[in-house]
FIKOLZA-1660 file (N, C-alpha, C; in steps of 0.1 Angstrom, whole numbers, plus 5000, padded with zeros to 4 digits):
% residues 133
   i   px   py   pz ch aa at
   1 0782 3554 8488  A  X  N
   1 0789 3565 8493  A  X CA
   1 0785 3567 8508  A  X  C
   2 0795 3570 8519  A  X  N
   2 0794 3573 8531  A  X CA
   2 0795 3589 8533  A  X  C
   3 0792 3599 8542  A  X  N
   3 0793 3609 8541  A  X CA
   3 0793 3607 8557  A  X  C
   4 0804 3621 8558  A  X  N
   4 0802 3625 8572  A  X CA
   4 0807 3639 8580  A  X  C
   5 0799 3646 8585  A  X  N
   5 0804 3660 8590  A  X CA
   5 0806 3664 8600  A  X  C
   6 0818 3672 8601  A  X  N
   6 0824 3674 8615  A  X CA
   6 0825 3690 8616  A  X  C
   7 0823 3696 8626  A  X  N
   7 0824 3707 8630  A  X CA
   7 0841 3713 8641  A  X  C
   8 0846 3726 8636  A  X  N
   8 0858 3729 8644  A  X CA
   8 0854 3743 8642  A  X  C
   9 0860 3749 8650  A  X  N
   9 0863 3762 8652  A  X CA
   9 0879 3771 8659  A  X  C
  10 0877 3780 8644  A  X  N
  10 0894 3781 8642  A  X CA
  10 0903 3792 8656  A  X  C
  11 0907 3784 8660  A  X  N
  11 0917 3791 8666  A  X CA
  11 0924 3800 8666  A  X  C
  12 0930 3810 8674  A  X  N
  12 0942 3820 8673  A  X CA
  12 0953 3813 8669  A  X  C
  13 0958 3803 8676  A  X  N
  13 0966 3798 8671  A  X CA
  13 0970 3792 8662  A  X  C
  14 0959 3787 8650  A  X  N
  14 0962 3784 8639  A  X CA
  14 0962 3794 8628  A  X  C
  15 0960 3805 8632  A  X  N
  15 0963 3818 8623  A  X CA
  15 0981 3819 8617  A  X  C
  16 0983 3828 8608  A  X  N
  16 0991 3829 8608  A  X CA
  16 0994 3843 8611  A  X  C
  17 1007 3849 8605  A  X  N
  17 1007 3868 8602  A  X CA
  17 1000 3875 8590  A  X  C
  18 0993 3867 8583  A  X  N
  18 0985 3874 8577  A  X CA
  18 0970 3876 8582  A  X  C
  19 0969 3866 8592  A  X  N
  19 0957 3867 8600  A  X CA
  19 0949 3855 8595  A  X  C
  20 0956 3845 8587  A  X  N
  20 0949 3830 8581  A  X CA
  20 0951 3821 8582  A  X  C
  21 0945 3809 8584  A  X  N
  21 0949 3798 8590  A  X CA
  21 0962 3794 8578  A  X  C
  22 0968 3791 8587  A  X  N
  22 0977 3788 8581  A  X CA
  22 0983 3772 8576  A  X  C
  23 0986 3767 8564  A  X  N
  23 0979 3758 8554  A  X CA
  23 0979 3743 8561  A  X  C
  24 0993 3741 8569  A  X  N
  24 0992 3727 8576  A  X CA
  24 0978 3727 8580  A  X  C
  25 0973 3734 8587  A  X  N
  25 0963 3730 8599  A  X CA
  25 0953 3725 8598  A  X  C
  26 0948 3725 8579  A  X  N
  26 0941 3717 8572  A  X CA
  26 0937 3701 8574  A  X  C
  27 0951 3699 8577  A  X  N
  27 0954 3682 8579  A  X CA
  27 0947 3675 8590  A  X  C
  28 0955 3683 8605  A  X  N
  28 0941 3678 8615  A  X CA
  28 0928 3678 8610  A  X  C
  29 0924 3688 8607  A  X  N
  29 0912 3689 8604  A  X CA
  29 0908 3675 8597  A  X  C
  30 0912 3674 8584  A  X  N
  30 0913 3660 8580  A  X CA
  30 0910 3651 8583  A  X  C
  31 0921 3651 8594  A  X  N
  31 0924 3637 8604  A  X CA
  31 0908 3633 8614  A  X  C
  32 0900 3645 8618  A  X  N
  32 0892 3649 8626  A  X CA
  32 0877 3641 8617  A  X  C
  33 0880 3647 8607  A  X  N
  33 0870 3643 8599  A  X CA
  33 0869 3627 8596  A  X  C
  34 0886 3622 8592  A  X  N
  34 0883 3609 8593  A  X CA
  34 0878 3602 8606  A  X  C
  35 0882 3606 8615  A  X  N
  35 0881 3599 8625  A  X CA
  35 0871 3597 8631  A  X  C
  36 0862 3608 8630  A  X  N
  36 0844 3613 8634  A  X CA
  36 0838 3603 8625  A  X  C
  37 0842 3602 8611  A  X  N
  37 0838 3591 8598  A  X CA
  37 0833 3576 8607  A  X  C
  38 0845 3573 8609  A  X  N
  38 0852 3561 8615  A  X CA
  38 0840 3556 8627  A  X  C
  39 0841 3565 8636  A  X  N
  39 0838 3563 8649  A  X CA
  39 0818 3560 8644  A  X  C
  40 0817 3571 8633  A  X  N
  40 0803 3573 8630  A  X CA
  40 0797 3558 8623  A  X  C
  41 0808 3551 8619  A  X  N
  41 0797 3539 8606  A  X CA
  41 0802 3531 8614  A  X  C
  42 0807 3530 8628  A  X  N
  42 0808 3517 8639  A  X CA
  42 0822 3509 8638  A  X  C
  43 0830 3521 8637  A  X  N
  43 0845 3513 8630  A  X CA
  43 0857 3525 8641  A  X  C
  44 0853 3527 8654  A  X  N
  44 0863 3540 8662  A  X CA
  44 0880 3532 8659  A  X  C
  45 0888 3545 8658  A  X  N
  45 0898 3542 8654  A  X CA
  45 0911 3533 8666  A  X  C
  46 0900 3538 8677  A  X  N
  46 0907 3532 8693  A  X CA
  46 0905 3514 8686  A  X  C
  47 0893 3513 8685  A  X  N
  47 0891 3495 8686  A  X CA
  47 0897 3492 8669  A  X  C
  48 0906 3498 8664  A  X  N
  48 0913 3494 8654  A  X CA
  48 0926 3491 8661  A  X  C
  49 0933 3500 8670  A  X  N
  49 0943 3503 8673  A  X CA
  49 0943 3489 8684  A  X  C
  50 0935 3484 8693  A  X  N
  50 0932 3476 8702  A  X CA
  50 0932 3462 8696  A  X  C
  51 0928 3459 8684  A  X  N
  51 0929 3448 8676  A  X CA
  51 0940 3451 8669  A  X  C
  52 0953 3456 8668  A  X  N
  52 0965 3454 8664  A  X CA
  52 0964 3463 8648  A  X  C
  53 0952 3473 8645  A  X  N
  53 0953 3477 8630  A  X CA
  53 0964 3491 8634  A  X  C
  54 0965 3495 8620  A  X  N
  54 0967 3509 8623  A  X CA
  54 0965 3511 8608  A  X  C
  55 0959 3526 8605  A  X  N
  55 0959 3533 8592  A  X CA
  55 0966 3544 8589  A  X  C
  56 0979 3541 8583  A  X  N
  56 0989 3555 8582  A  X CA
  56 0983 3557 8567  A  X  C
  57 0986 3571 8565  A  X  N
  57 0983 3576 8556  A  X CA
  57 0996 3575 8548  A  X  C
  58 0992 3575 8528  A  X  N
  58 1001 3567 8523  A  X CA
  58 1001 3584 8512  A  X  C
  59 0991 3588 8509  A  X  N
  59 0991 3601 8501  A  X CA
  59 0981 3611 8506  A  X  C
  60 0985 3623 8505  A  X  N
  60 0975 3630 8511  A  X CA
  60 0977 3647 8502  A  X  C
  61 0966 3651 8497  A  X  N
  61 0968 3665 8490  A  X CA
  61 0958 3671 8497  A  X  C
  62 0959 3683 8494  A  X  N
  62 0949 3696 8499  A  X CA
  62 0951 3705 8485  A  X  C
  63 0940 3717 8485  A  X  N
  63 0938 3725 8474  A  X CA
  63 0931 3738 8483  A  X  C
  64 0933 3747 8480  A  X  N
  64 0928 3755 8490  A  X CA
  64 0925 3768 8481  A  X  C
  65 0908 3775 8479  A  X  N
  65 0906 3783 8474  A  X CA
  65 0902 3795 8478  A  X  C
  66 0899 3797 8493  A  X  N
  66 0895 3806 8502  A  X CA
  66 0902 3807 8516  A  X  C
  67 0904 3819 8518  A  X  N
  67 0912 3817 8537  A  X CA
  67 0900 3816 8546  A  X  C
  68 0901 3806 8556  A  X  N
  68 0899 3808 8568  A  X CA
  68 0905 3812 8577  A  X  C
  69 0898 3817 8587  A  X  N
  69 0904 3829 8594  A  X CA
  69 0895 3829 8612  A  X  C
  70 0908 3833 8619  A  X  N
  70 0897 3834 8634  A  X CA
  70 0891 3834 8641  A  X  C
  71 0885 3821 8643  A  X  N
  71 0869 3821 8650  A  X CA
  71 0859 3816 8641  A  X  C
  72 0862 3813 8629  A  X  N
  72 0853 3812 8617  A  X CA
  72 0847 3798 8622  A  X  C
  73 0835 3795 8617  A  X  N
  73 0829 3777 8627  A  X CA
  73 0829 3773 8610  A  X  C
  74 0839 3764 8606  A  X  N
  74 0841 3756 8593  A  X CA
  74 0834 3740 8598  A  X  C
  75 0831 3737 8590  A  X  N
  75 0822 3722 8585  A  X CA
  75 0834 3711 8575  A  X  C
  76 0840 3700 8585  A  X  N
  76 0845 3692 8575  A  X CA
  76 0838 3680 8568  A  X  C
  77 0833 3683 8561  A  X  N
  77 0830 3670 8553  A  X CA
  77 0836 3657 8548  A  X  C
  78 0837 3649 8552  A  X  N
  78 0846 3635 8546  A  X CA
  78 0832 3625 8540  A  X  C
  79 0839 3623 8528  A  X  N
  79 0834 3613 8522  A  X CA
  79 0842 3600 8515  A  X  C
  80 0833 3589 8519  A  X  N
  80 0841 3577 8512  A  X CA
  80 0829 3575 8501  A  X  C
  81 0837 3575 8487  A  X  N
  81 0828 3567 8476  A  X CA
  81 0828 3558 8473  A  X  C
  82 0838 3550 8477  A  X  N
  82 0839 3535 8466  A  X CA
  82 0843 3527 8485  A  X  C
  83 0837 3512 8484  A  X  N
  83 0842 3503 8491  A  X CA
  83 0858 3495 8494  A  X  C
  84 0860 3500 8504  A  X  N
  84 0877 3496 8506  A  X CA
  84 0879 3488 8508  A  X  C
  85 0890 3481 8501  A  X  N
  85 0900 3465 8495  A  X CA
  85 0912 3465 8507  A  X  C
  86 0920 3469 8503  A  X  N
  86 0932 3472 8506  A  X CA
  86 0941 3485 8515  A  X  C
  87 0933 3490 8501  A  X  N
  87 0934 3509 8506  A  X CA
  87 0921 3518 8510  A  X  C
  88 0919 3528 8520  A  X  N
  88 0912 3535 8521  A  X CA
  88 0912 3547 8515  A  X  C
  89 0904 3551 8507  A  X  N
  89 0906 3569 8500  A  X CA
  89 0892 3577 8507  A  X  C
  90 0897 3588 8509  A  X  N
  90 0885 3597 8515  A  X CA
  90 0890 3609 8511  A  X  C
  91 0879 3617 8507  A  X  N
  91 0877 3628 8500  A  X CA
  91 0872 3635 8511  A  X  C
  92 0877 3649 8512  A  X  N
  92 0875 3657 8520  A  X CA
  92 0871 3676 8516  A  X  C
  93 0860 3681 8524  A  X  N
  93 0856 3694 8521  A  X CA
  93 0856 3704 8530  A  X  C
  94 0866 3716 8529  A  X  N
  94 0861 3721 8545  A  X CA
  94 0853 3735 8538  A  X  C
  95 0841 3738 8545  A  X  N
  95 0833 3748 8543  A  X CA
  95 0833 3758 8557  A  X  C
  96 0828 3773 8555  A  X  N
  96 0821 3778 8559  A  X CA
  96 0812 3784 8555  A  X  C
  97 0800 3778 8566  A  X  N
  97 0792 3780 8558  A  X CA
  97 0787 3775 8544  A  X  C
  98 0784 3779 8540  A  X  N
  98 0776 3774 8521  A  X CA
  98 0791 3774 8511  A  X  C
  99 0801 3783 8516  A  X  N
  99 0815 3785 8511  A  X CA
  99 0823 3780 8514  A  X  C
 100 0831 3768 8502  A  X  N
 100 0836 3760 8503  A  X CA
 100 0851 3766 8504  A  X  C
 101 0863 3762 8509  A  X  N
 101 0875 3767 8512  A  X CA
 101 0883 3758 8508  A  X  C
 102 0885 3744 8511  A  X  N
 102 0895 3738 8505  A  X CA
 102 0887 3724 8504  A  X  C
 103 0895 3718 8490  A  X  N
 103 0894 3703 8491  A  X CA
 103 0905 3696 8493  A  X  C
 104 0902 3682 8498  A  X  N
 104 0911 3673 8500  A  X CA
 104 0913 3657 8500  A  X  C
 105 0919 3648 8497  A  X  N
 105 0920 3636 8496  A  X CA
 105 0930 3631 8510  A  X  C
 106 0933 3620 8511  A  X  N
 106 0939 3611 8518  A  X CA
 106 0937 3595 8513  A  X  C
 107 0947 3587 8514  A  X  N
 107 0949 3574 8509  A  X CA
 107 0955 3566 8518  A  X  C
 108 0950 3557 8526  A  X  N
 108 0952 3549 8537  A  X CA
 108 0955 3534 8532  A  X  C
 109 0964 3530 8545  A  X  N
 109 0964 3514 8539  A  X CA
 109 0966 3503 8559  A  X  C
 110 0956 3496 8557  A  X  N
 110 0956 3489 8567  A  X CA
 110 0968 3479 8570  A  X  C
 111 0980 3482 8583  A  X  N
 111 0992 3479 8585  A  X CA
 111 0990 3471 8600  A  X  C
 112 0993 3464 8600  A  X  N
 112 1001 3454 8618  A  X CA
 112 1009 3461 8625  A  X  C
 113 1008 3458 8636  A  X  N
 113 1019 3464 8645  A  X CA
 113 1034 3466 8639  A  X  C
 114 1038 3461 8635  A  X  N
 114 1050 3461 8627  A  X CA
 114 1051 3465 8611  A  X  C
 115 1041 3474 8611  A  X  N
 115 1040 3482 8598  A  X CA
 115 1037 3474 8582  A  X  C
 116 1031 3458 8585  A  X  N
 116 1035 3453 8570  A  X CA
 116 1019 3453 8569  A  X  C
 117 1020 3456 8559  A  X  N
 117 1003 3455 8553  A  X CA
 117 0998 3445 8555  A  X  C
 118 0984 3446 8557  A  X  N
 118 0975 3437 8561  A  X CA
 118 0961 3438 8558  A  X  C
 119 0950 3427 8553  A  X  N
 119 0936 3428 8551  A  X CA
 119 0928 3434 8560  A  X  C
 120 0923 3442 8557  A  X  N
 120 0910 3448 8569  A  X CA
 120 0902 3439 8577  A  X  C
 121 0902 3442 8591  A  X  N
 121 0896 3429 8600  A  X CA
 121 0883 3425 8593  A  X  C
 122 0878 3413 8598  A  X  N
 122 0866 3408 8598  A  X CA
 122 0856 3422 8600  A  X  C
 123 0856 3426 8611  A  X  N
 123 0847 3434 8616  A  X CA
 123 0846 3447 8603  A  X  C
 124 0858 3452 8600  A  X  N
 124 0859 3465 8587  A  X CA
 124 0850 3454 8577  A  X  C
 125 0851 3446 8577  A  X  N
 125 0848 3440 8561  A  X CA
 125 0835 3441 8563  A  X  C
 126 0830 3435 8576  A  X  N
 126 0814 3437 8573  A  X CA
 126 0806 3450 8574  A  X  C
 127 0806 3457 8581  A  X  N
 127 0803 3475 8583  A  X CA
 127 0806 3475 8567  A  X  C
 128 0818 3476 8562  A  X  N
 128 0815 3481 8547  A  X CA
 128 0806 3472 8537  A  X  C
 129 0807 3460 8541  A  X  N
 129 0797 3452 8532  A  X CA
 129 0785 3455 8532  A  X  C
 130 0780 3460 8548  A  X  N
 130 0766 3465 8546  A  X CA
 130 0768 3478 8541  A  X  C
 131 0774 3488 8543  A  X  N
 131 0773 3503 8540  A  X CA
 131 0776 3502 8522  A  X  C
 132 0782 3491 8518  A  X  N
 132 0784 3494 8498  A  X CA
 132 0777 3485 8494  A  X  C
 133 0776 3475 8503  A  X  N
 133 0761 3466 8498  A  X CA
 133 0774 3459 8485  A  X  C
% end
């Protein structure tokens, strides 16, 4: 299992009229988290993009049990549990504080310039080889 936590702090402008973030804005966050993941276990998403990868996202849910709300400093958590093949899956937490607000998944798949699927470079395969052993 990889873990990894990223820090944001909510905007006026992601509020809504009720005064709460309002639900898209989860997703960045997401994205943030993956990407801080990425950058963190020696895999930044620039030197994917630079070697011709790209990782579009193929499914993605959210669950949301608590509002965040203006100014609030939330904690995203991303986690990878299982070693990635094909597809990437990451599990995601956003907290404040000790209080958890929403969960989330996302499901990635390693694509070419020209969008056709393709095996994770050399370099992804080993970073995970050492990180899942």
């Amino acid at each position: 299992m990889i873990q990894s936590r990223a820090q944001v702090t909510v905007r006026y402008a992601e509020t809504d009229m009720m005064g709460i973030v309002y639900h898209a804005n989860y997703l960045p966050w997401f994205e943030i988290g993956r990407t801080t993941m990425l950058k963190e276990i020696g895999i930044p998403y620039r030197q994917l993009e630079t070697e011709g990868y790209r990782l579009p996202v193929l499914e993605i849910t959210a669950k949301y049990t608590r509002p965040a709300v203006y100014d609030d400093t939330l904690t995203i958590v991303t986690t990878m549990n299982e070693k990635p093949l094909l597809r990437i899956r990451l599990d995601y937490e956003v907290l404040r504080g000790e209080e958890l607000l929403a969960t989330g998944n996302s499901i990635h798949a390693f694509v070419d310039l020209q969008g056709r699927p393709v095996r994770p470079p050399a370099s992804v395969i080993a970073v995970m080889t050492k990180l899942f052993g």
